[in-house]
Backbone as CSV, one residue per row, in Angstrom:
resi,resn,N_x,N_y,N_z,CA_x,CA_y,CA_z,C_x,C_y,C_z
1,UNK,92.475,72.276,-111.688,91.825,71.381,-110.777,90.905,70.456,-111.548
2,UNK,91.444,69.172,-111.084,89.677,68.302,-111.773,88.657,68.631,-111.314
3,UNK,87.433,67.444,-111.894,86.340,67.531,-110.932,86.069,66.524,-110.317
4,UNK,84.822,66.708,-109.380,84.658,65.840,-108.223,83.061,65.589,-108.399
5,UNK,83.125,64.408,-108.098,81.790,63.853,-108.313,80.926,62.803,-106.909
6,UNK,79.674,63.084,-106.705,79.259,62.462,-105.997,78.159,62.089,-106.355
7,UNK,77.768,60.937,-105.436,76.644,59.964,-105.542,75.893,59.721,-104.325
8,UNK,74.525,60.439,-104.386,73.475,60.109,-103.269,72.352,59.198,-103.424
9,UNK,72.645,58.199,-102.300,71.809,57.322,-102.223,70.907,57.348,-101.454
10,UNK,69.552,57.328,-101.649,68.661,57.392,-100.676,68.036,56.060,-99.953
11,UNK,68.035,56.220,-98.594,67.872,54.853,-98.357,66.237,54.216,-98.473
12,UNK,66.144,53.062,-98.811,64.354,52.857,-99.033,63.870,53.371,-97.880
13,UNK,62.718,53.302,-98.668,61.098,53.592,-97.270,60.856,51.844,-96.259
14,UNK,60.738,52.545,-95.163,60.256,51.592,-94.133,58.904,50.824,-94.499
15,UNK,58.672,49.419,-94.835,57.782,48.533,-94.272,57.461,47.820,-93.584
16,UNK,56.657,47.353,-93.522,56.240,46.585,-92.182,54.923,45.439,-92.898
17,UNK,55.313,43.995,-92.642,54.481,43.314,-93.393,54.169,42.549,-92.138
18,UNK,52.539,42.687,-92.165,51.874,41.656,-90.991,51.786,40.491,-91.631
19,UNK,51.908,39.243,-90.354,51.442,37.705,-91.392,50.521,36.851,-90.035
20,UNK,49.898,36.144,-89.950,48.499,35.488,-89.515,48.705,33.875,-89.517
21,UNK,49.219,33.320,-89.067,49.148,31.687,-89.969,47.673,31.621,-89.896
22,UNK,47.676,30.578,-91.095,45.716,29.960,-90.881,45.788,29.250,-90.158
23,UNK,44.431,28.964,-89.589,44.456,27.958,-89.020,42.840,27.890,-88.310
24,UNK,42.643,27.387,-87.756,41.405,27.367,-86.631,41.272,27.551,-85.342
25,UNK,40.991,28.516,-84.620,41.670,28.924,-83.285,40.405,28.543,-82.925
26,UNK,40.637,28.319,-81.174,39.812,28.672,-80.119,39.976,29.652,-79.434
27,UNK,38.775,30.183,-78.490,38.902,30.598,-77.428,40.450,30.686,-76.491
28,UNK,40.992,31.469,-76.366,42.126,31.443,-75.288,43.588,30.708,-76.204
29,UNK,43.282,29.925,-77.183,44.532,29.772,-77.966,45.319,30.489,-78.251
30,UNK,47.015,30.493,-78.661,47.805,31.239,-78.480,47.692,31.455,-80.306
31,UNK,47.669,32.769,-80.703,48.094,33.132,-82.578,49.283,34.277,-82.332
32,UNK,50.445,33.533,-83.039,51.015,33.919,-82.969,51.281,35.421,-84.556
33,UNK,50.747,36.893,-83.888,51.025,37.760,-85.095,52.233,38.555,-85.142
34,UNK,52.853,37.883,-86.555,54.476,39.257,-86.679,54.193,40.167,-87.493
35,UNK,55.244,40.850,-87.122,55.396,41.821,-88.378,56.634,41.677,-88.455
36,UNK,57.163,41.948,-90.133,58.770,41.644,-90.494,59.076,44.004,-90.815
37,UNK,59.585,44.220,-90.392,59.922,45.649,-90.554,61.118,45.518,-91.780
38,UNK,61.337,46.048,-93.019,61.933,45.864,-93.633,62.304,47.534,-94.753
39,UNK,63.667,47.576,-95.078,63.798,48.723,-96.016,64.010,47.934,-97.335
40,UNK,63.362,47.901,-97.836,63.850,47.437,-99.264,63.581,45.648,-99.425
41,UNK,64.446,45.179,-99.363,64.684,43.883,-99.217,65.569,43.237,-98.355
42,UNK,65.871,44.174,-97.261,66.463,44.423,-96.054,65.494,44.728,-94.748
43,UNK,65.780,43.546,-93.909,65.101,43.626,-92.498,65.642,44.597,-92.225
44,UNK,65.089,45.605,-90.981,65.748,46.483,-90.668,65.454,46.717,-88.626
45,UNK,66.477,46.086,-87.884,66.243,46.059,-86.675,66.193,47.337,-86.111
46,UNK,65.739,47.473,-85.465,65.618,49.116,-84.244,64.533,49.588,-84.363
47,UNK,63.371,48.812,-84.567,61.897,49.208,-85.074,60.857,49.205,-83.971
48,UNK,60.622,49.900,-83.670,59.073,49.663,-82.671,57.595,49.701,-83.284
49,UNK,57.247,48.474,-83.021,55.989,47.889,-83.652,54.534,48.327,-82.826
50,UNK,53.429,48.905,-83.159,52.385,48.883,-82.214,50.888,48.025,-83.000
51,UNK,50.977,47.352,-82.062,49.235,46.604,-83.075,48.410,46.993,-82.573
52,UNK,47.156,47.201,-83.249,46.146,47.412,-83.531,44.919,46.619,-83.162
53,UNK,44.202,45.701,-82.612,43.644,45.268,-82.916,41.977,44.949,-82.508
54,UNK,41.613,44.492,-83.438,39.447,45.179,-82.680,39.143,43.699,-82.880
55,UNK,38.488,43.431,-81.388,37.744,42.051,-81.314,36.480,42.458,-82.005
56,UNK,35.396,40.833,-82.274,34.373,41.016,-82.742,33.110,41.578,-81.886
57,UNK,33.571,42.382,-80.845,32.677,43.192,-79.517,33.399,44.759,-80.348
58,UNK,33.994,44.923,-81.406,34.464,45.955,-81.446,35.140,46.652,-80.790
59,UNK,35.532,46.067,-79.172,36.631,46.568,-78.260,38.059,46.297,-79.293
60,UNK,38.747,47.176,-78.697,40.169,47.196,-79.328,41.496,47.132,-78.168
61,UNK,42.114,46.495,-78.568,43.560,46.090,-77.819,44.574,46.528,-78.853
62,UNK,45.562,47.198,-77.930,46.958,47.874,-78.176,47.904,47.325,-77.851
63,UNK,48.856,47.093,-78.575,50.315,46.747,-77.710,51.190,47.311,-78.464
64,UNK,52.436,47.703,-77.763,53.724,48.375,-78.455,55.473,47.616,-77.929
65,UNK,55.302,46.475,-79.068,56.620,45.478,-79.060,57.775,46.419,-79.629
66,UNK,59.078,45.596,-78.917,59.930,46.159,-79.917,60.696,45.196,-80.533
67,UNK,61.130,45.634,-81.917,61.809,44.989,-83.315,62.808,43.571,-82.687
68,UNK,63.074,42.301,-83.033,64.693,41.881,-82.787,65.632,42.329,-83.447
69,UNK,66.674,41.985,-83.576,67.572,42.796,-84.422,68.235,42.232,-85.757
70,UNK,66.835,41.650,-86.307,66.135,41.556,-87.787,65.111,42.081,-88.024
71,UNK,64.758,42.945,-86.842,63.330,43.782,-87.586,61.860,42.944,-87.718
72,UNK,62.001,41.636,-86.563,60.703,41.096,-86.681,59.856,41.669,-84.837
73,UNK,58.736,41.653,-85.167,58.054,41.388,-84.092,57.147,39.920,-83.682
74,UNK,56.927,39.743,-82.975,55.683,38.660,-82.600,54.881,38.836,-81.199
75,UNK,53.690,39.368,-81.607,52.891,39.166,-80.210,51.784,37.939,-80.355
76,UNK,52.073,37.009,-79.390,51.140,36.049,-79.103,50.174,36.475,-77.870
77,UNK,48.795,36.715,-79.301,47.806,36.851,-78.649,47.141,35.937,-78.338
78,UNK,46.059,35.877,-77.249,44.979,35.048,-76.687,43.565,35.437,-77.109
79,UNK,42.753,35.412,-77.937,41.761,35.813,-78.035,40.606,35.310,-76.762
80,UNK,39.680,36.452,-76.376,39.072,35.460,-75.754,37.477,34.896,-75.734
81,UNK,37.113,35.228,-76.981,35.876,35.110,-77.296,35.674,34.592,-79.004
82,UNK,34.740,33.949,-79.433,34.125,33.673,-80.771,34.239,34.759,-81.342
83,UNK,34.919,34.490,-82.720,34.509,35.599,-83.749,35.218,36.343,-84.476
84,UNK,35.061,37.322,-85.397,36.382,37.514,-86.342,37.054,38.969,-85.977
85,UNK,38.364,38.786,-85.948,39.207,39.315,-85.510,40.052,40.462,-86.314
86,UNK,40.355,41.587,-86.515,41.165,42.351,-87.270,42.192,43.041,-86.955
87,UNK,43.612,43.008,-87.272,44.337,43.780,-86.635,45.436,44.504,-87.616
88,UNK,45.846,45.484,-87.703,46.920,46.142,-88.602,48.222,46.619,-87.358
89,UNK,49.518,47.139,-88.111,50.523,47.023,-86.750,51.259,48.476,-87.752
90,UNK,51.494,48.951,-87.026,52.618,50.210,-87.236,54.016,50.205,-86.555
91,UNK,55.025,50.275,-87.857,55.971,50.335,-87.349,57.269,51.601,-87.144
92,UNK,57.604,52.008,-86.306,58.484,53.044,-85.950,59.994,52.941,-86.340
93,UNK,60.623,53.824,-87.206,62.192,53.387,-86.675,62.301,55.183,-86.961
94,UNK,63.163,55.899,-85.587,63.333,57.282,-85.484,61.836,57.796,-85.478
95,UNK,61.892,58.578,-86.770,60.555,59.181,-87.013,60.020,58.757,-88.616
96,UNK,60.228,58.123,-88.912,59.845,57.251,-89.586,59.081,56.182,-89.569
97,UNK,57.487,56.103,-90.376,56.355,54.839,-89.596,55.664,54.611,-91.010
98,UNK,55.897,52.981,-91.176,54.722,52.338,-91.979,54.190,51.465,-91.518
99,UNK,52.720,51.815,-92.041,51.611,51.205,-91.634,51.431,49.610,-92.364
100,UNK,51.208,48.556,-91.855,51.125,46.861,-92.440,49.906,47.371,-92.993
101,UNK,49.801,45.885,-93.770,48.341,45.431,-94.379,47.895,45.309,-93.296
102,UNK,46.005,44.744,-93.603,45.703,44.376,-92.429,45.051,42.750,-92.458
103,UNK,45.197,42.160,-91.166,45.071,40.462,-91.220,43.252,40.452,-90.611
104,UNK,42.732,39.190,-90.894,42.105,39.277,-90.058,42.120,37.433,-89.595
105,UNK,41.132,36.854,-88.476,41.671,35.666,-88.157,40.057,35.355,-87.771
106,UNK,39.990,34.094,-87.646,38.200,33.974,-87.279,38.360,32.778,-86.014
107,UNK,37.674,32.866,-84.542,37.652,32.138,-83.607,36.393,31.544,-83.560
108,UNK,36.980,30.114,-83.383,35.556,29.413,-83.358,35.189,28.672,-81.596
């Protein structure tokens, strides 16, 4: 008998990269924040995203988007008050979750 040989590939670890455009917001303006969910250098769709985020009252807002099927999210938030803003986003695929950087945004 010959032999037999195999090859295991493991698939990358899940990321999740938050992005912020700059800019100068107001009050009630729409900022639009994604996250790109990605394995490797591969989007990876079927992801559920939850953000994070703490106004400058230190109250905090939650939301839980889900992925398109490139693995982006976008929640357009409304801020509704002056002041600087922070938010990080976690992303889900199965049981599998990485945590983004975190953005922050300043309302004038």
């Amino acid at each position: 008998m010959g032999s037999a040989s195999c090859t295991v590939v493991a698939k990358p670890p899940l990321s999740a990269i938050l992005t912020i455009p700059d800019g100068f917001y107001k009050p009630r303006s729409i900022i639009p924040i994604s996250v790109a969910a990605k394995r490797g250098a591969v989007f990876a769709g079927g992801v559920s995203t939850q953000y994070f985020l703490v106004r400058p009252n230190r109250q905090k807002n939650k939301i839980t988007l889900p992925s398109t099927a490139q693995g982006t999210t976008i929640w357009y938030y409304r801020p509704p008050v002056s002041g600087v803003y922070t938010v990080h986003a976690v992303s889900t695929q199965g049981t599998e979750t990485a945590t983004s950087n975190t953005g922050t945004f300043t309302v004038h």
